[in-house]
C-alpha positions as CSV (number, residue, x, y, z in Angstrom):
1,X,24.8,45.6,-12.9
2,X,27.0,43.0,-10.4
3,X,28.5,40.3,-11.2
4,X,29.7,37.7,-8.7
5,X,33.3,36.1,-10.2
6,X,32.4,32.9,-8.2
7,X,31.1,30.5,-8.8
8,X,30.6,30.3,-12.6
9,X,26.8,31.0,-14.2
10,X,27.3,28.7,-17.0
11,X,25.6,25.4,-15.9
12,X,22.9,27.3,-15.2
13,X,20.3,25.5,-17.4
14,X,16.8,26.6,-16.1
15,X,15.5,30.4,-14.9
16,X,13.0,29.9,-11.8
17,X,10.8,33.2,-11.5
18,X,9.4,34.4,-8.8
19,X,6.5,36.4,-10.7
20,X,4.3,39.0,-8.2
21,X,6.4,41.9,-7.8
22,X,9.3,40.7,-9.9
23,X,7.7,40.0,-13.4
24,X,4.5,41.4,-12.8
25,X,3.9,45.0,-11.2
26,X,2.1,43.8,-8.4
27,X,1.7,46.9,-6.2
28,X,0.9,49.0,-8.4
29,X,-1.7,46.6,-10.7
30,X,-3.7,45.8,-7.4
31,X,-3.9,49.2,-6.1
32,X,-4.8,50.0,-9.5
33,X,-7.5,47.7,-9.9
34,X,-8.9,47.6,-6.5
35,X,-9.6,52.0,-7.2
36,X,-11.6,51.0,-9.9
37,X,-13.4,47.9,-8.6
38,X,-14.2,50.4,-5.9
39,X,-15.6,53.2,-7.8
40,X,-17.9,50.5,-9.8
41,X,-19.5,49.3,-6.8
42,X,-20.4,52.5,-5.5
43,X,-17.5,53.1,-2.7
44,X,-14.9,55.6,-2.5
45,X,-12.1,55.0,-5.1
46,X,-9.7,56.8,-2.6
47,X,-9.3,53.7,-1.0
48,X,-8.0,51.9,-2.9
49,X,-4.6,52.0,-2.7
50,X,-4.5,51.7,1.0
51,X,-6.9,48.7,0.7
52,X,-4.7,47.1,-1.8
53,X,-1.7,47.9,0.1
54,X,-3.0,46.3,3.3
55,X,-5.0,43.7,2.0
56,X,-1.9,42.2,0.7
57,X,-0.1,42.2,4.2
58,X,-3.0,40.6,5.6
59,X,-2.0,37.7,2.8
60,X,1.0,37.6,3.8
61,X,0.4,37.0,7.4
62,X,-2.7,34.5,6.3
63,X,0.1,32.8,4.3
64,X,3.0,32.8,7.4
65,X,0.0,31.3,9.5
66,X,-1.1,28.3,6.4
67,X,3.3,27.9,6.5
68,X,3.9,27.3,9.7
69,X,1.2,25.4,10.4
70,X,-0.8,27.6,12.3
71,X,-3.6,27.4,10.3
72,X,-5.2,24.6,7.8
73,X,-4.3,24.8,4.0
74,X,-6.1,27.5,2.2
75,X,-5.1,28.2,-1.2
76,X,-3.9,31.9,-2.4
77,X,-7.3,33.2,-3.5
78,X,-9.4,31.4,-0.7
79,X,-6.6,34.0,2.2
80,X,-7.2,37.0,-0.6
81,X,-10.8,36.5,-0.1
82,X,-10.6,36.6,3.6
83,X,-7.7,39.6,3.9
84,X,-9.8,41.7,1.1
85,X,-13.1,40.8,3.6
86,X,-11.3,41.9,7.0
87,X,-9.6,45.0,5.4
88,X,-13.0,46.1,4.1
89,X,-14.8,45.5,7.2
90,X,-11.4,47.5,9.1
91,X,-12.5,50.4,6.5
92,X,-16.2,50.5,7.8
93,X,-17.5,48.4,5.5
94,X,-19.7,46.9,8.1
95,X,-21.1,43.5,6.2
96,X,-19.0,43.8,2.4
97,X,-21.1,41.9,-0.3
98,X,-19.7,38.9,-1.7
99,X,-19.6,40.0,-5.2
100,X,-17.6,42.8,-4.3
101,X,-14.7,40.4,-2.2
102,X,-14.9,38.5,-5.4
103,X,-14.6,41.1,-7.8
104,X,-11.5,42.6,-5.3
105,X,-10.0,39.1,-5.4
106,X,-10.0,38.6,-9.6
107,X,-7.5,41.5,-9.8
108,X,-5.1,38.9,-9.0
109,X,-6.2,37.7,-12.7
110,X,-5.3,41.1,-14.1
111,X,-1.6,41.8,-12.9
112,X,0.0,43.7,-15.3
113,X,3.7,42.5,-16.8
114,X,6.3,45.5,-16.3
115,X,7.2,46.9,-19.4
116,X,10.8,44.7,-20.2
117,X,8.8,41.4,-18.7
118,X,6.9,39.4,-21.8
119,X,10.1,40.6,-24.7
120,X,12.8,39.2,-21.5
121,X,10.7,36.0,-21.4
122,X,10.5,35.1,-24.9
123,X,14.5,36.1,-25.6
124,X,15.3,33.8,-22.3
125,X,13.3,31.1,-23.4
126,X,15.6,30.8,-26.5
127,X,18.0,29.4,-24.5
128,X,16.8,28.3,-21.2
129,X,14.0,26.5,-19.6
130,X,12.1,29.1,-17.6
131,X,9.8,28.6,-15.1
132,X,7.6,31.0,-13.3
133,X,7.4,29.5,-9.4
134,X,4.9,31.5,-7.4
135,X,2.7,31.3,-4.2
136,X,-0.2,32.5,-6.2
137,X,-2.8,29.1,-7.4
138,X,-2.5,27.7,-10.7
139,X,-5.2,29.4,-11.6
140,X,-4.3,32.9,-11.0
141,X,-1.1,32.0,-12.8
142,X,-2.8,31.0,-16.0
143,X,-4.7,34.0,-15.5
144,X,-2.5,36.5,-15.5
145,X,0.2,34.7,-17.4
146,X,-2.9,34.8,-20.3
147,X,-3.4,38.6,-19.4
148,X,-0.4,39.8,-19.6
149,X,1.2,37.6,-22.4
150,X,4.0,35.9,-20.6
151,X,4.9,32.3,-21.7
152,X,6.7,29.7,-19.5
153,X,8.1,26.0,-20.0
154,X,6.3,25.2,-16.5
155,X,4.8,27.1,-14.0
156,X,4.9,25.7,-10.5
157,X,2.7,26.9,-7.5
158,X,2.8,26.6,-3.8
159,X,-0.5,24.7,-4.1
160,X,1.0,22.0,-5.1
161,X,3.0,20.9,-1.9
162,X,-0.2,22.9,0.5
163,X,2.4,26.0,1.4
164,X,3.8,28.9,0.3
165,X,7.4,30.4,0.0
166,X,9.7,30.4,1.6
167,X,8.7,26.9,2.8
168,X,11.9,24.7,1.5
169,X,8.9,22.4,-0.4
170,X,8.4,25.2,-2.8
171,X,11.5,25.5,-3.8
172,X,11.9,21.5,-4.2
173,X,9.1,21.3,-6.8
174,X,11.4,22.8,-9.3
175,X,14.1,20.0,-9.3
176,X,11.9,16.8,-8.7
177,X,9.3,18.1,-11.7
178,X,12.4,18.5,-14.2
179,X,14.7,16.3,-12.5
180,X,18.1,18.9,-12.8
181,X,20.0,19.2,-9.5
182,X,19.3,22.3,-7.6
183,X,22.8,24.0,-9.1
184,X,21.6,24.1,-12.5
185,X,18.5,26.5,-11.4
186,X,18.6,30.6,-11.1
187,X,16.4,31.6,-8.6
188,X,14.9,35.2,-10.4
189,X,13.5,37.2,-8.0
190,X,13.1,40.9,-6.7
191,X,12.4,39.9,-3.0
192,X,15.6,39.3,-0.9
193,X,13.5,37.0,1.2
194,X,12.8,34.2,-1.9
195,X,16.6,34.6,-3.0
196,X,17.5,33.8,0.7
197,X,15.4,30.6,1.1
198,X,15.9,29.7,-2.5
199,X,19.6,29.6,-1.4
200,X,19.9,27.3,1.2
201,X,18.1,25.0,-1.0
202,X,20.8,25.0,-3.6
203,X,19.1,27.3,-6.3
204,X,21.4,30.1,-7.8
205,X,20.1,33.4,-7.2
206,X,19.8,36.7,-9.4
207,X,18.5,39.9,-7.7
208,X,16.0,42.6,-10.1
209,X,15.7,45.7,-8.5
210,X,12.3,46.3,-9.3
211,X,10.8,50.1,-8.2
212,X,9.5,49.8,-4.8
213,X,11.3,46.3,-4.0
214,X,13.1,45.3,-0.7
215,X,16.7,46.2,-1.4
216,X,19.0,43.7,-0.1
217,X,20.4,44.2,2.5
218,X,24.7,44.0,4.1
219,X,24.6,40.6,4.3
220,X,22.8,39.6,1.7
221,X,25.7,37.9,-1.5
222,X,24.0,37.2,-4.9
223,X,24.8,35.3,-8.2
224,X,24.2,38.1,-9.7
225,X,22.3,41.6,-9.6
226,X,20.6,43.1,-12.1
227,X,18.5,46.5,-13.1
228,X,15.6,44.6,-15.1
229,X,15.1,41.3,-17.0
230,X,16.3,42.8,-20.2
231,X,19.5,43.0,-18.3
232,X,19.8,39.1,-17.4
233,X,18.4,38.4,-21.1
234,X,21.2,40.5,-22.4
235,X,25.0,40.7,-20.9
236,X,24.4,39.3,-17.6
237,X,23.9,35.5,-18.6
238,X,26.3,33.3,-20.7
């Protein structure tokens, strides 16, 4: 674990978590889930993983297009619907069903917490507001908050301002909903990208190096840097 000297952690009041990839197992739960929503409908479970994999980096060019305006709003789910719809249809899937996008698109609901997540929440809460802050609906937050057992004080979506991170909006919600200046936040997150944004909005920032995560890269200067969220619950925060 890194520490930076400067500045000083300790009017950090509130933890702001990003939650797919950095709390939750993200990769690994979809490609999971999308095998065996395969197999039950009939298709080759073999798939799945590269469907998962590329499904998401449809979502993520969707979301860039709904961000920058290129496209009209369309929440999280509603661009998972449509990547999960193209990807199939990429794989041969000449017309997929709609039951099938729709069973696809629920995994979201089903994200599995890694293993330190839901025992790191509950000691953090003890002495911190924490808030998850995620470009995934409402919805699919409750869901897989309720799946995977992780509590929060709030959780904030990108639905709420129409965009997604790392749209400066996003990361405004957290301040006007609890009304703390930007300085007293940690920004959680295992994607150098969020940290980045959540920045040069004022946020403090904390790295986890989560398996298969972006690693930062040179120029890239944290709060702090840490191997898991047992490690911020434990020595890394005052």
């Amino acid at each position: 674990m890194e520490e930076s000297l400067t500045p000083p952690l300790n009017s950090v009041t509130t933890l702001v978590f990003d939650v797919m990839g950095t709390v939750v197992d993200m990769d690994g739960s979809l490609a999971r889930q999308t095998t065996a929503t395969l197999e039950r409908h009939g298709l080759d479970p073999d798939a799945g993983a590269a469907l998962a994999q590329d499904s998401d980096r449809r979502v993520g060019l969707l979301m860039d297009d709904v961000r920058l305006g290129r496209s009209p709003w369309q929440s999280h789910a509603q661009l998972r619907e449509t990547a999960l719809r193209d990807g199939l249809i990429a794989t041969g899937v000449a017309a997929p069903p709609a039951d099938l996008i729709h069973d696809l698109a629920a995994a979201v609901g089903r994200l599995e917490p890694w293993p330190d997540s839901a025992a790191a929440l509950a000691d953090l809460r003890e002495r911190f507001t924490v808030v998850a802050l995620s470009n995934a609906d409402l919805a699919e937050i409750a869901a897989f908050s309720r799946y995977g057992r992780l509590a929060w004080h709030l959780a904030l979506s990108g639905e709420l301002v129409r965009s997604f991170k790392p749209d400066p909006a996003v990361y405004s919600l957290v301040p006007r909903a609890l009304g703390v200046p930007a300085s007293q936040l940690l920004m959680v997150a295992a994607h150098p990208w969020d940290l980045r944004a959540a920045a040069e909005q004022g946020l403090r920032t904390a790295y986890v190096a989560r398996p298969g995560a972006e690693k930062p890269g040179p120029e890239d200067v944290f709060d702090l840097t840490v191997d898991d969220l047992t490690d911020l619950a434990g020595p890394a925060l005052p």
